[in-house]
C-alpha positions as CSV (number, residue, x, y, z in Angstrom):
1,X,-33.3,40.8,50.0
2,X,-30.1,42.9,50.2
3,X,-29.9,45.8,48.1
4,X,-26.7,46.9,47.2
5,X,-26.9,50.7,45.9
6,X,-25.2,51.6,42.6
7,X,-25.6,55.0,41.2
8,X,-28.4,57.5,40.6
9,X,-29.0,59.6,37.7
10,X,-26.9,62.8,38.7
11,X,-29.1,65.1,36.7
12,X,-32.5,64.5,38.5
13,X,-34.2,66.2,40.9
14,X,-36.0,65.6,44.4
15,X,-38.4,64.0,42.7
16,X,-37.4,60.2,42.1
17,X,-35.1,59.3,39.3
18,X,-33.5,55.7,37.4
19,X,-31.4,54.4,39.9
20,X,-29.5,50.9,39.7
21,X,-29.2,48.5,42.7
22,X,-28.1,45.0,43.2
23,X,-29.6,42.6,44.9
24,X,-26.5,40.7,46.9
25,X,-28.5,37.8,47.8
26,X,-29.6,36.9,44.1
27,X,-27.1,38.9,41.9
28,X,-30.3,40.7,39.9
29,X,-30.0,44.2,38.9
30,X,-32.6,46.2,40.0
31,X,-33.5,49.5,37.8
32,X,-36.3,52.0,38.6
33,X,-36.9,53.6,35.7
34,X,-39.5,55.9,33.9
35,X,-42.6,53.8,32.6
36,X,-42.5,53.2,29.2
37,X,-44.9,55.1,26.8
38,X,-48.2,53.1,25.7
39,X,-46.3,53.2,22.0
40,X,-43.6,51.7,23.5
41,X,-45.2,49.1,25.3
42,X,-47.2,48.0,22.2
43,X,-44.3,47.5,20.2
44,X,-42.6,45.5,22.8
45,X,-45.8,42.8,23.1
46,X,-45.8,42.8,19.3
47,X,-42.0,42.1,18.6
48,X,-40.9,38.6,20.7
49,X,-38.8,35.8,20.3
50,X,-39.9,33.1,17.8
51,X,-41.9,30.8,19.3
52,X,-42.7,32.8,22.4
53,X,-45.7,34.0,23.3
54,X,-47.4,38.0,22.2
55,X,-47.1,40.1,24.7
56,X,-46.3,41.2,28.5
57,X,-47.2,39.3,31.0
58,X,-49.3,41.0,34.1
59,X,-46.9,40.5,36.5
60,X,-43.8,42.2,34.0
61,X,-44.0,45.5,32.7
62,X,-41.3,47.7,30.7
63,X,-39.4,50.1,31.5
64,X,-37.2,52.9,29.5
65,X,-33.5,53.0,30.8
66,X,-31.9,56.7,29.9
67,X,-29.2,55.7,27.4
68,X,-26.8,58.4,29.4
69,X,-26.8,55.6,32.1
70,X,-25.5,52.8,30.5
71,X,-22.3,53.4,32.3
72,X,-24.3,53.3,35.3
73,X,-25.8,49.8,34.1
74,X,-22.7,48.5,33.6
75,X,-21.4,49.3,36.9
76,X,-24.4,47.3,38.4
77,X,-23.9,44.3,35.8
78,X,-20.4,44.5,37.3
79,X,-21.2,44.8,41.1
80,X,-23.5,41.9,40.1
81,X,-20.7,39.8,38.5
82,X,-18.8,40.4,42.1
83,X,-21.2,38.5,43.8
């Protein structure tokens, strides 16, 4: 895996933060983000697609993106698109 560094949210701290990558080698966007609340992740397992199975799988989780960083996200969708 090659990670390709995007951006980091400029108002954080020294105490990690959402940050974009991309991974050169597959063209995924990589996002650390904050964990989403247990309301949130509730909601998500409730509401799917129609005819998809309830829930979040073990091996997924969710995460909440800050909306001020969707201009961040779309630089790494772009980057991604490069490939």
């Amino acid at each position: 895996m090659a990670l390709q560094f995007v951006g980091i949210d400029p108002n954080t701290g020294q105490n990690g933060s959402p940050t974009a990558w991309v991974d050169r080698d597959t063209g995924d966007v990589v996002l650390q983000s904050y964990r989403a609340d247990e309301s949130t992740l509730r909601e998500c397992a409730e509401k799917t697609a129609p005819g998809h199975a309830k829930g979040i799988p073990p091996h997924e989780t969710v995460i909440r993106f800050p909306a001020h960083l969707i201009p961040l996200l779309r630089e790494a969708c772009d980057a991604a698109d490069r490939l």
